[in-house]
C-alpha positions as CSV (number, residue, x, y, z in Angstrom):
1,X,6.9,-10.8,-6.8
2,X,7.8,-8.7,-9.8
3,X,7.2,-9.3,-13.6
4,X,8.7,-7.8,-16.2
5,X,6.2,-4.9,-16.3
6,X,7.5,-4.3,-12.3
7,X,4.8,-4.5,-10.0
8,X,1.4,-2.6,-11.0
9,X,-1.4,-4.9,-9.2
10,X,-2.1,-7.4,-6.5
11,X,-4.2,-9.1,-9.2
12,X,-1.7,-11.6,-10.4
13,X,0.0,-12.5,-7.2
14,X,-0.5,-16.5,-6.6
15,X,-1.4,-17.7,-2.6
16,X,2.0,-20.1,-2.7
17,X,3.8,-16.8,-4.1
18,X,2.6,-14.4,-1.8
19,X,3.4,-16.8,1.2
20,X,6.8,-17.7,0.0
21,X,7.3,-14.2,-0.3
22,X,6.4,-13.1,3.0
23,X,7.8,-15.6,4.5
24,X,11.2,-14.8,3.1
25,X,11.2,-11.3,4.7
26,X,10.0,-12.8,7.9
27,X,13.2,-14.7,8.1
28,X,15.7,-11.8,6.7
29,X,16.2,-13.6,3.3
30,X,14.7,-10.8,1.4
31,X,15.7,-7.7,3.4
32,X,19.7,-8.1,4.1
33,X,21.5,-5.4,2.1
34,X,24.9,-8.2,1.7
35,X,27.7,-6.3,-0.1
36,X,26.5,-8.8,-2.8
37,X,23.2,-7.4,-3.1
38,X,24.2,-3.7,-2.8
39,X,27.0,-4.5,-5.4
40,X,24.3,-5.8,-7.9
41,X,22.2,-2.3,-7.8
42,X,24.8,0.0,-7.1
43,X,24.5,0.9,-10.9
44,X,20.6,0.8,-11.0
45,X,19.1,4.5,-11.5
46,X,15.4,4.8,-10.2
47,X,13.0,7.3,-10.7
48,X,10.6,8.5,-8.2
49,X,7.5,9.7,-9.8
50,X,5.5,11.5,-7.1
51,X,2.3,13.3,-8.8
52,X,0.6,13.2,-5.3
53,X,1.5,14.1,-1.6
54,X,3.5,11.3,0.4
55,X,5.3,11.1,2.9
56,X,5.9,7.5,4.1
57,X,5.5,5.7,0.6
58,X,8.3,8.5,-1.0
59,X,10.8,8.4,1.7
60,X,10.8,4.6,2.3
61,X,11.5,3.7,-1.4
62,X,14.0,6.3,-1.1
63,X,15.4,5.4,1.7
64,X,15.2,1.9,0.9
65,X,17.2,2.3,-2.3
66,X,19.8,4.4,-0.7
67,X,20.5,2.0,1.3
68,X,20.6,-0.6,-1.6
69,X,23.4,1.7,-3.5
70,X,20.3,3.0,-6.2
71,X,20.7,6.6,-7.4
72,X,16.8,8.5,-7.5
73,X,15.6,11.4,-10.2
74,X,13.0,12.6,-8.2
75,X,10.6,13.8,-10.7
76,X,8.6,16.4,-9.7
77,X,5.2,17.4,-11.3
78,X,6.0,21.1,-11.0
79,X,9.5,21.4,-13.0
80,X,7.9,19.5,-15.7
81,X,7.2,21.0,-19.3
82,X,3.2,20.0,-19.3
83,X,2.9,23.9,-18.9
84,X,4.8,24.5,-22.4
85,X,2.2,22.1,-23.8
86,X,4.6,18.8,-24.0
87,X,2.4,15.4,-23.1
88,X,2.9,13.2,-20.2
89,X,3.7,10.3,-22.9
90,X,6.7,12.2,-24.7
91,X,7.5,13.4,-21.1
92,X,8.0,9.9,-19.9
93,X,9.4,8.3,-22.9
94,X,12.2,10.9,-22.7
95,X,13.0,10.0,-19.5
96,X,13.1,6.7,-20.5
97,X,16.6,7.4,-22.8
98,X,18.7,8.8,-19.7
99,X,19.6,5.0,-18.4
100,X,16.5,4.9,-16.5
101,X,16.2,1.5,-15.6
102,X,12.5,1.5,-13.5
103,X,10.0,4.0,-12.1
104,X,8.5,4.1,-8.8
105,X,4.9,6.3,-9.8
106,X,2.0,7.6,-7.7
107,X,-0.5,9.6,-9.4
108,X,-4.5,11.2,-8.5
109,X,-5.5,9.1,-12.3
110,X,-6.3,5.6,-11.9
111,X,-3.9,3.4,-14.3
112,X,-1.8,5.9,-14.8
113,X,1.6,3.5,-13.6
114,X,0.2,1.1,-16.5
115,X,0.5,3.8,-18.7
116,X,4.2,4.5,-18.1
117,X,5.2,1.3,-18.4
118,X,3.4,1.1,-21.7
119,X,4.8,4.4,-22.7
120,X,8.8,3.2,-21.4
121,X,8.3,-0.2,-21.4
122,X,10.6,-0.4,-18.1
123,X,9.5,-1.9,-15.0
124,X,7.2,0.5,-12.6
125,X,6.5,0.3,-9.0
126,X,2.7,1.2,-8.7
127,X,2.8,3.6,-5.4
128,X,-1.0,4.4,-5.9
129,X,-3.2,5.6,-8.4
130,X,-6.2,7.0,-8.4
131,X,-8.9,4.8,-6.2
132,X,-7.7,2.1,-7.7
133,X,-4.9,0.3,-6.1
134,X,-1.7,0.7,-3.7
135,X,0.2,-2.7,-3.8
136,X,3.0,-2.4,-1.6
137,X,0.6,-1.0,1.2
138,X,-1.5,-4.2,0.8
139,X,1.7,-6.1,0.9
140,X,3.3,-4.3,4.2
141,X,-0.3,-5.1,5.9
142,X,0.0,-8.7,4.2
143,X,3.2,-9.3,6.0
144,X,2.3,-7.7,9.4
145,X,-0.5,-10.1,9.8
146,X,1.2,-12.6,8.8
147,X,3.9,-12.2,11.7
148,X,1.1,-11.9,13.6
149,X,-1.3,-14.7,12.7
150,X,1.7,-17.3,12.6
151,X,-0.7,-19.4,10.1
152,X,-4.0,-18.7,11.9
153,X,-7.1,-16.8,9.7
154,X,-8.4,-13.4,11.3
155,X,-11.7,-11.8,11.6
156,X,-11.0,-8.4,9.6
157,X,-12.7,-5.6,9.4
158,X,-12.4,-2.3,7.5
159,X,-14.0,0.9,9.0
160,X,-14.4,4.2,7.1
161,X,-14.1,5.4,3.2
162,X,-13.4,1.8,1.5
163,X,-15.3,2.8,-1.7
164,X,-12.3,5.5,-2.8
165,X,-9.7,4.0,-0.7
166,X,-6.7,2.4,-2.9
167,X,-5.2,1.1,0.5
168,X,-8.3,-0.9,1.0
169,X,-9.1,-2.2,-2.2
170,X,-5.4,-4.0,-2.6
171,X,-5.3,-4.7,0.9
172,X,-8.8,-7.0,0.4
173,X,-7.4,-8.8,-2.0
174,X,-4.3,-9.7,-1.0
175,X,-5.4,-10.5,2.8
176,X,-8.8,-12.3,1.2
177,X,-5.9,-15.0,-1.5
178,X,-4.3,-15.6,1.9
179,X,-7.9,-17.0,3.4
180,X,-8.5,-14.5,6.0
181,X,-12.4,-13.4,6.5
182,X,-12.8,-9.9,5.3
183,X,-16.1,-7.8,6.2
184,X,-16.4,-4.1,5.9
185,X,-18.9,-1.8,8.4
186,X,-22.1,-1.6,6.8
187,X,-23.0,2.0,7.3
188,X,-26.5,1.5,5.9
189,X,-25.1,3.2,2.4
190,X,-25.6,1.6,-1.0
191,X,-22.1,2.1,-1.8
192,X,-21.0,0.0,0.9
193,X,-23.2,-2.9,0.0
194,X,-22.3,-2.3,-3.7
195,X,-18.7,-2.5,-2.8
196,X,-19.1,-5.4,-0.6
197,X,-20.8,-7.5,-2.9
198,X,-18.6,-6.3,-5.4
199,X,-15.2,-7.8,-3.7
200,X,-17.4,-10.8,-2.6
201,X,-16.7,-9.7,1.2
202,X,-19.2,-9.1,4.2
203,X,-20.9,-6.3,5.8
204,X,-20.7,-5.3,9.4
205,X,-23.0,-3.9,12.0
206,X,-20.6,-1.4,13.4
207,X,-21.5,-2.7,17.0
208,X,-19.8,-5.2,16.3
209,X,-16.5,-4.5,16.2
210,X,-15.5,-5.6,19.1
211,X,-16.0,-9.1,17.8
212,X,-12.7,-8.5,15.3
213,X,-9.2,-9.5,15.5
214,X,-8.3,-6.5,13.4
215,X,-10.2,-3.1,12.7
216,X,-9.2,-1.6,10.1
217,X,-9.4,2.1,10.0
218,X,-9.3,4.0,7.1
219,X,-9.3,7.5,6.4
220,X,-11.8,10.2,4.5
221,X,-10.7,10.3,0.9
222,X,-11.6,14.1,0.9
223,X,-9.1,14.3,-1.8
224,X,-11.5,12.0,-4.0
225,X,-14.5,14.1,-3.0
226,X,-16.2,11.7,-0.5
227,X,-18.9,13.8,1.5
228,X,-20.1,11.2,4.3
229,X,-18.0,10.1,7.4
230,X,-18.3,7.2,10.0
231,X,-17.8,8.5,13.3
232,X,-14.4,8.5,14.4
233,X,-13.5,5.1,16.1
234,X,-13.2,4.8,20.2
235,X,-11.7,2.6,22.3
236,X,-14.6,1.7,24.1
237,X,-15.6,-0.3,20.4
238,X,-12.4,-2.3,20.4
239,X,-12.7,-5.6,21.5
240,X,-10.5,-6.7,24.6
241,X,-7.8,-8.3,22.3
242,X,-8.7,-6.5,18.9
243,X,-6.0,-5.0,17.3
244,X,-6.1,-2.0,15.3
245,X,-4.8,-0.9,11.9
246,X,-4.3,2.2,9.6
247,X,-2.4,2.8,6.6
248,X,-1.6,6.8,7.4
249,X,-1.9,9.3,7.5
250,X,-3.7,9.1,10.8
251,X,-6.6,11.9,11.3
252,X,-6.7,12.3,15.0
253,X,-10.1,13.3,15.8
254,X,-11.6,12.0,12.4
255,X,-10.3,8.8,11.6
256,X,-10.0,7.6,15.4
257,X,-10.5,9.7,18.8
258,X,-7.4,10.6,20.2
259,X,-7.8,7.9,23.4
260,X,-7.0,5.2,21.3
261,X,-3.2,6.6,21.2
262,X,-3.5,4.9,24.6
263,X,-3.7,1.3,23.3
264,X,-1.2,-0.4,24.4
265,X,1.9,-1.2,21.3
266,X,1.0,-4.8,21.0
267,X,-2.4,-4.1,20.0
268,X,-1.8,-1.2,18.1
269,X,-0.1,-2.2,14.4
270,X,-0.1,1.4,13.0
271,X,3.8,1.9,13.4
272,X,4.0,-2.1,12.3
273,X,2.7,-1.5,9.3
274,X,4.6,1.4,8.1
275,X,8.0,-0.6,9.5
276,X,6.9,-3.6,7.0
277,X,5.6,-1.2,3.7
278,X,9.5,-0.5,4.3
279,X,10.8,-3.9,4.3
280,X,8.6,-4.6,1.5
281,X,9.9,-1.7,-0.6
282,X,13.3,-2.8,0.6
283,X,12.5,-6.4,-0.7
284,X,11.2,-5.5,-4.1
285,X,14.1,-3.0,-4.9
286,X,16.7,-6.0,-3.6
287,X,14.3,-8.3,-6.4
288,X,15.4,-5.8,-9.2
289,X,18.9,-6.9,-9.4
290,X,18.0,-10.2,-10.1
């Protein structure tokens, strides 16, 4: 799944690509940490270029390479020398001379992981930026409905702040180049039909969810100043067989009411998800060595 430039959009994955790829974790091919494999990366020397909170996208490529034999600089925004008046570009092309061989990079400014790589011209794993995208996410949720669907095409449908959600606009694409039906809850909002007819998706009446394999859920980007909020979601909306998704971090009480922590573990992917953006990290570090 990578090229040269590491992996910093869904936008030129291939269907046959994405499929072969998912199907390879699905069978262990692209997971297994073989002495082989561990061997190959055991000299490899990361860094992990957090500019925003995370928890589960920092810890899991960091876990993830750990296990994999990769040594992390964890650069941190505050012991950096912005504050002495040095720029981000000379920051990162210094960086770039200390056997760095890739960056992992999340950061509030859209493009910003295209920048480094520009700057370093060393692979970079995009880990989110800005509004714009979050490509492993979208690959985790590619690969837990694909376990799921074993070939079938889902009804999906995204509920909540898709207009500044990163999660949702990778996640779209990849799930849409696999052919499954994407709609998003029409909330009676211009942005929501602007962004729906911008990613050539449908809209929703939010009464019927129920009729959805998958909701969804995402969470208020208050963080990217978004004002207006859905409702949060109950259980009495889900469908008998829906199944329900979020990317974390769950708002109890905002995103979802706290009764749906009562849906039973087959039907609730949340725990899935963040199992798979592991296995995916795991996969794409392994893919390094090669």
């Amino acid at each position: 799944m990578l090229t040269p430039s590491g992996l910093l959009s869904v936008a030129p994955f291939e269907r046959k690509n994405l499929e072969k790829f998912l199907r390879s974790i699905s069978s262990g091919g692209g997971t297994k940490s073989s002495s082989k494999s561990s061997q190959g990366l055991s000299q490899k020397l990361g860094v992990l270029g957090f500019f925003e909170p995370s928890t589960r996208t920092k810890l899991s490529f960091e876990a993830a390479g750990r296990q994999l034999g990769i040594s992390w600089l964890d650069l941190r925004p505050e012991d950096l020398s912005l504050q002495k008046g040095e720029s981000l570009e000379d920051t990162f092309k210094n960086i770039a001379l200390y056997g760095v061989n890739f960056f992992v990079i999340r950061h509030s400014a859209s493009y910003f992981p295209h920048w480094v790589h520009r700057w370093t011209q060393l692979p970079v794993l995009n880990a989110g930026d800005g509004t714009n995208e979050h490509p492993t996410q979208a690959l985790g949720d590619a690969l837990t409905l694909y376990q799921l669907a074993k070939g079938k095409k889902l009804e999906i449908c995204f509920l909540g702040d898709a207009c500044r959600s990163r999660v949702a606009k990778s996640s779209i694409r990849v799930l849409k180049n696999l052919g499954h039906r994407i709609s998003i809850v029409d909330e009676s909002r211009g942005e929501n039909r602007a962004f729906a007819k911008a990613f050539e998706i449908s809209l929703a009446p939010r009464k019927k969810l129920s009729s959805f394999d998958i909701v969804y859920c995402l969470r208020l980007q208050k963080e990217r100043w978004a004002q207006a909020a859905e409702e949060p979601l109950s259980l009495s909306e889900l469908g008998k067989t829906s199944k329900l998704m979020d990317a974390g971090p769950v708002i109890w009480g905002e995103t979802m009411q706290r009764e749906i922590q009562n849906l039973a573990p087959e039907r609730n992917l949340i725990l899935k998800q963040a199992e798979n953006a592991f296995l995916v990290r795991l996969a794409l570090l392994q893919e390094l060595q090669k």
